[in-house]
N, C-alpha and C positions, 0 to 999 in steps of 0.2 A: 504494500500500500504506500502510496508516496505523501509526501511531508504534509501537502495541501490537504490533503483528502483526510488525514487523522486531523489534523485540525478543523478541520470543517465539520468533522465528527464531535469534535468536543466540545464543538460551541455550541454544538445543539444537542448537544447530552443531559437527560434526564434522569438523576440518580432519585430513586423513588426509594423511600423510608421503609427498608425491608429489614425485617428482623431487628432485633433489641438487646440493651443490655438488662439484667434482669436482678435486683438487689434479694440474697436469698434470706437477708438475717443468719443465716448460718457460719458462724468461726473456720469452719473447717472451708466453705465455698465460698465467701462473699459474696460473686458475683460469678453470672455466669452469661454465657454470651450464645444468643440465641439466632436460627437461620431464620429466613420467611416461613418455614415448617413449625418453628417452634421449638424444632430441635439443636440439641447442646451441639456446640462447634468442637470439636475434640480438639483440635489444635490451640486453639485459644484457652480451653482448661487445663493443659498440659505448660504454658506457657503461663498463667494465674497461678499454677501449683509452683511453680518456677520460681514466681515474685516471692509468695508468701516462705518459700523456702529461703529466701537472700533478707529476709525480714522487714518485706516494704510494708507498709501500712493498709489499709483496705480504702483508702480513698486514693491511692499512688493505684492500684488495683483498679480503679475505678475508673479514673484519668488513661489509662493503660485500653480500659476497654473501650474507650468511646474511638480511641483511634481506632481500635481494630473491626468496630464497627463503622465505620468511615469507609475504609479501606474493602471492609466487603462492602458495603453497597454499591463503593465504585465499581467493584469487578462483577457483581452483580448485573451492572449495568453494559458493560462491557462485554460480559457472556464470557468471563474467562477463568477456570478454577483456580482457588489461591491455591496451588500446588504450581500450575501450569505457567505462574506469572512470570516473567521475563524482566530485565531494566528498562527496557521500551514499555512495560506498564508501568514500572515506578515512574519513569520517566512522564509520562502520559498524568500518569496520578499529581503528579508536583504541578506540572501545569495546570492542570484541572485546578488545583488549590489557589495557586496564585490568579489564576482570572475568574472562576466564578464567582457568581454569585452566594453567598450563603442562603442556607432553604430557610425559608420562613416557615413557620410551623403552625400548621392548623388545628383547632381546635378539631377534640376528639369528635365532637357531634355533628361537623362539617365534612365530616372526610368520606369520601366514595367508600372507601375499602381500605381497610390495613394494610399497605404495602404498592397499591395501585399508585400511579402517577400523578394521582389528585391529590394525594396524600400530603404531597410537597409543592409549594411554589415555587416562583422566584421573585425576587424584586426589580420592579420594571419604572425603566426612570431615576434611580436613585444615584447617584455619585459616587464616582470611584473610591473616592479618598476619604476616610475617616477626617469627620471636623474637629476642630478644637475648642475646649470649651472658655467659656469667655470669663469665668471664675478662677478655675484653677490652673486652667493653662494647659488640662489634659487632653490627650484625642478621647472623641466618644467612639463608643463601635459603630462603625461603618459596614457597609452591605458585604465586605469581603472579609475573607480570611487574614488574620494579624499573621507578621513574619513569625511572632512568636508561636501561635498554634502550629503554622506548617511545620517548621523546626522542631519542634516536641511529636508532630504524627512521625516523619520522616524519623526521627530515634529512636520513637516507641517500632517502629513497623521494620525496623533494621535490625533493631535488639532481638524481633520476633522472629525475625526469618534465620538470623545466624545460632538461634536456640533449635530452630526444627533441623538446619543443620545438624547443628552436634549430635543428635538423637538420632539422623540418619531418616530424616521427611522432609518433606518441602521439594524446592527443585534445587535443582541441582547448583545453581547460582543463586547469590542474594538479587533481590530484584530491588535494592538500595545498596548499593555498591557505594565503598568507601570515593573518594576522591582520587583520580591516577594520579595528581602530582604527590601524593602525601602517601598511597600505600605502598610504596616500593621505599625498602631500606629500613635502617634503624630509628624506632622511634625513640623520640628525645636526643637524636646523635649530637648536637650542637647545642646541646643546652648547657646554660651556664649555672655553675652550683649556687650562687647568690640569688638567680632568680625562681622563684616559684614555678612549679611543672605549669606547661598549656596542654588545654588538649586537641593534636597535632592529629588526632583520627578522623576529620573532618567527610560527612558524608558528600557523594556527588551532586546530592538534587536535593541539600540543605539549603536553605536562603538564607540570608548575613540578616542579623537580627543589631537595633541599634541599641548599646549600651547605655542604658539613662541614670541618672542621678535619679536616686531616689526623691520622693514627693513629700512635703511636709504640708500641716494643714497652719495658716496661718493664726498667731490668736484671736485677731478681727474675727476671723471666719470659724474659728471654732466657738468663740464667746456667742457668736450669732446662731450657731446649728445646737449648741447647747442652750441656749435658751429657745429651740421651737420644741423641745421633747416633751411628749405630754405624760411621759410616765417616770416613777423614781428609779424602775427599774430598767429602763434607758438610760438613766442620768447617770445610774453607779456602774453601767457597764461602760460608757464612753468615758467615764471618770478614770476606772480601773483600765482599761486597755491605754489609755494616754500618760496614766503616772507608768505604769509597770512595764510596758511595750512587750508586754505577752502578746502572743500572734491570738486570734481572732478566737479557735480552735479547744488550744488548750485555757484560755479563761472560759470558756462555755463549756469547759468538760469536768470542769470543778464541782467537787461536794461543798456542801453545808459542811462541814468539818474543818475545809481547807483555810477557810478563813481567820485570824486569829484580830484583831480590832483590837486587841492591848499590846501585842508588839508591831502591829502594824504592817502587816505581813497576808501574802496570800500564798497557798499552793499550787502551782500549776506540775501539768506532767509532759515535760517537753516532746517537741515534735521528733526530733531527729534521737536522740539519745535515749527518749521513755525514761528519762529520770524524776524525779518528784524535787523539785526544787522550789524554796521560797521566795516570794517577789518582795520588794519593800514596797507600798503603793502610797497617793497622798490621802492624808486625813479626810477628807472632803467625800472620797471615796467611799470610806466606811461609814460614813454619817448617810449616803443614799442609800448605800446598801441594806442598811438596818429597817431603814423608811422601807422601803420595798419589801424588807422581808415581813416587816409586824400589818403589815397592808395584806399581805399575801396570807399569811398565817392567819388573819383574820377574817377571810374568807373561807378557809378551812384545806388549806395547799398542804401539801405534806410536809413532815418536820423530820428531821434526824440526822445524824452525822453524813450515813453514808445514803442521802436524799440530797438529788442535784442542787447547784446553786441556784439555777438559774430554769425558771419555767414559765410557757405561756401564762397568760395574765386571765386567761380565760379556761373556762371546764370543757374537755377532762383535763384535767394537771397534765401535760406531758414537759418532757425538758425542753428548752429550747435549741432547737438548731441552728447550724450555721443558716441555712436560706432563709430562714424566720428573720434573722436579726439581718441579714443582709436586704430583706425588704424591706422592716420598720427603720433602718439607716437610709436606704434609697428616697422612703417617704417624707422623711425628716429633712430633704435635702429638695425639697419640691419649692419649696415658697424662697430657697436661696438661687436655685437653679443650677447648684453644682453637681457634679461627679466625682467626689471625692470616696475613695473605697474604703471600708475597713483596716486594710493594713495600711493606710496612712498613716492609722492615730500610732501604729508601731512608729514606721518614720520621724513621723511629728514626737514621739516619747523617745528617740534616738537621737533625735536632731537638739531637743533641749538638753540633757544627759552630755551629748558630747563637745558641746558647745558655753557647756560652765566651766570655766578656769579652776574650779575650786573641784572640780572631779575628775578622776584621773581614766584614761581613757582604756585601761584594759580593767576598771572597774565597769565599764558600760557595755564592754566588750560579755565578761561575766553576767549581767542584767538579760541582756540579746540572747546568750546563750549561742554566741556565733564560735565557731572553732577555730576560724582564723582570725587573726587582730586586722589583718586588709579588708576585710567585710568588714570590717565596724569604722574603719577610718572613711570608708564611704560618704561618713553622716558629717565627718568637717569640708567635705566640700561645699564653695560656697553655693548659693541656689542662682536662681538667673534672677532675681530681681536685687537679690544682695549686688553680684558684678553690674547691672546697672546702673544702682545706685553709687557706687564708687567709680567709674568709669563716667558719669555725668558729674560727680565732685572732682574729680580729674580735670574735667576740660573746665570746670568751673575757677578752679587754682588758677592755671592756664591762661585764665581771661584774666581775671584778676591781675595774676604776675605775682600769684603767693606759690612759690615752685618751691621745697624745702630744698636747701642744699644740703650735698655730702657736708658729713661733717669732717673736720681737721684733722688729722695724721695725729699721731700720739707725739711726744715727745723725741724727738731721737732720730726719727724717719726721714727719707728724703720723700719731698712731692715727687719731684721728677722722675724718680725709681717707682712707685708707684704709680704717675701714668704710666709709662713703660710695660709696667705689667700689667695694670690692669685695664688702662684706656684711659685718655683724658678727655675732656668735653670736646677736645677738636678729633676724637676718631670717631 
């Protein structure tokens, strides 16, 4: 088939919402990944025992499936078994990522049939390019795929196919094939022992993802979003996620136990390491939390050590989840007009943290629960309105003719030897 003709194919390609990923409740299966049949994907449950064997988490599990449900619909659509796929379908698939459209998702009560073409849309009219938002300065999502998702399918679906490898299934080639300039030779041959490993295993049909400074929430902006929340039990979680800069996660997976309010201290159970470690959070914190809890308790919510912290506001009691609080944050953010995410308020509680003179920076380092100390130094760069604003007091000196000068040579020194070496105002 020639170049035009698979292109002309993929612009008109309809990948219809076949088959699902399926949450089992169960420890031992998490999840399980399902054809248009309904039936279990053997390869993909061989590949989830895999994870949970290397000790990923069930939502790293989950994240895992929705690529591989991606990836069969596309071949699905293609008419091609994932056994049979070649790099010309990776190939194929990567394209597909970066120009279509993402499907809009129809409500269950609209749809022709489960898996039929009706299932799925597309957006007609809409704009290439994610916009920026006029608050925070972030892109919103736009109708297409972020380089970051493609990047993360392409790893997940490489990592998958070089597992059926080893076990001796799949085809016979990976159909995400490393990069030819980088897979031939020793990896790390040129590295130097000062600098921190990269990693030099770079896939072929990966797209260059742009490295951002993290985001902080300004206090203007946070004073303004905390004062629309209409409940105590919002006020002590954005209270507590912005003093502790606990990720989003492990504060909502906290007991009634965890808390201590006389040394000031909360529990969390870290993401990456599953350790039980204490946060220090601010006073102000444990004064809403209490409000919310004798609110709650007064209703008749459950009470005990080992009884969540955190629960819906309304009957029946269950705990709260992450998508719960990432809607009641979403909705909090209506009357300001921003997009500011949850793990902002981490950012925004790292950005103060390492931005006090008076606190030493592999103490914030420890707070984050980051393993390296270069992840944590992330939070002293400055932001973009910081360099603005010094770069306009710049040209402001400038105007003026308040330009500080070098100051004097110590005692002893020659000047002239010092331009010499170092440059003097005529070089």
């Amino acid at each position: 088939m020639r170049d035009e003709d698979r292109q002309r194919d993929l612009s008109s390609l309809v990948v219809p919402e076949v088959g699902r990923l399926e949450e089992t409740g169960d420890v031992w299966v998490p999840y399980r990944l399902l054809d248009a049949n309904g039936a279990v994907i053997a390869p993909a449950a061989e590949f989830f025992a895999e994870l949970q064997a290397t000790d990923r988490r069930p939502r790293t599990i989950r994240s895992y499936g929705h690529d591989l449900l991606r990836w069969w619909r596309f071949l699905a659509a293609i008419d091609v078994a994932w056994d049979r796929a070649a790099p010309s379908e990776g190939r194929d698939f990567a394209r597909w990522m970066r120009l279509a459209d993402k499907p809009v998702r129809v409500h269950w009560r609209h749809r022709v049939g489960i898996g039929s073409a009706d299932a799925t849309t597309k957006r007609r009219g809409s704009s290439p390019e994610s916009a920026v938002n006029a608050v925070t300065g972030k892109p919103t999502r736009g109708p297409k795929y972020s380089a970051s998702t493609r990047a993360h399918a392409e790893t997940v679906l490489r990592a998958f196919y070089s597992f059926q490898l080893e076990i001796g299934m799949g085809p016979l080639v990976n159909p995400f094939p490393l990069d030819r300039s980088r897979r031939a030779g020793r990896v790390h041959a040129h590295h130097n022992p000062l600098d921190q490993f990269r990693n030099e295993r770079v896939g072929r049909y990966r797209p260059r993802t742009v490295k951002r400074i993290p985001k902080r929430i300004p206090d203007e902006q946070f004073n303004l979003l905390f004062a629309g929340l209409k409940s105590n039990r919002d006020r002590a979680l954005l209270a507590f996620w912005v003093s502790t800069g606990a990720r989003a996660e492990e504060l909502l997976s906290a007991l009634q136990g965890d808390d201590d309010p006389g040394q000031q201290l909360i529990a969390v159970t870290r993401k990456g390491s599953r350790e039980v470690q204490q946060l220090p959070a601010s006073p102000d914190s444990f004064v809403w939390l209490r409000l919310y809890q004798e609110e709650l308790w007064g209703k008749g919510a459950p009470r005990g050590r080992g009884r969540p912290l955190w629960f819906t506001l309304r009957r029946p009691w269950r705990q709260l989840s992450y998508p719960a609080a990432r809607a009641m944050f979403i909705r909090a953010q209506q009357l300001l007009g921003s997009n500011w995410s949850i793990h902002d308020f981490r950012h925004t509680a790292a950005y103060r943290m390492s931005n006090d003179p008076e606190m030493d920076i592999t103490d914030v380092q420890w707070v984050l629960g980051h393993a390296y100390l270069t992840t944590t130094q992330l939070y002293t760069t400055p932001t973009q309105d910081e360099v603005i604003t010094g770069v306009l007091a710049h040209h402001a000196r400038r105007k003026n003719g308040v330009i500080a000068q070098p100051a004097a040579p110590a005692p002893g020194y020659n000047p002239q030897s010092l331009e010499i070496l170092f440059g003097g105002p005529g070089r």
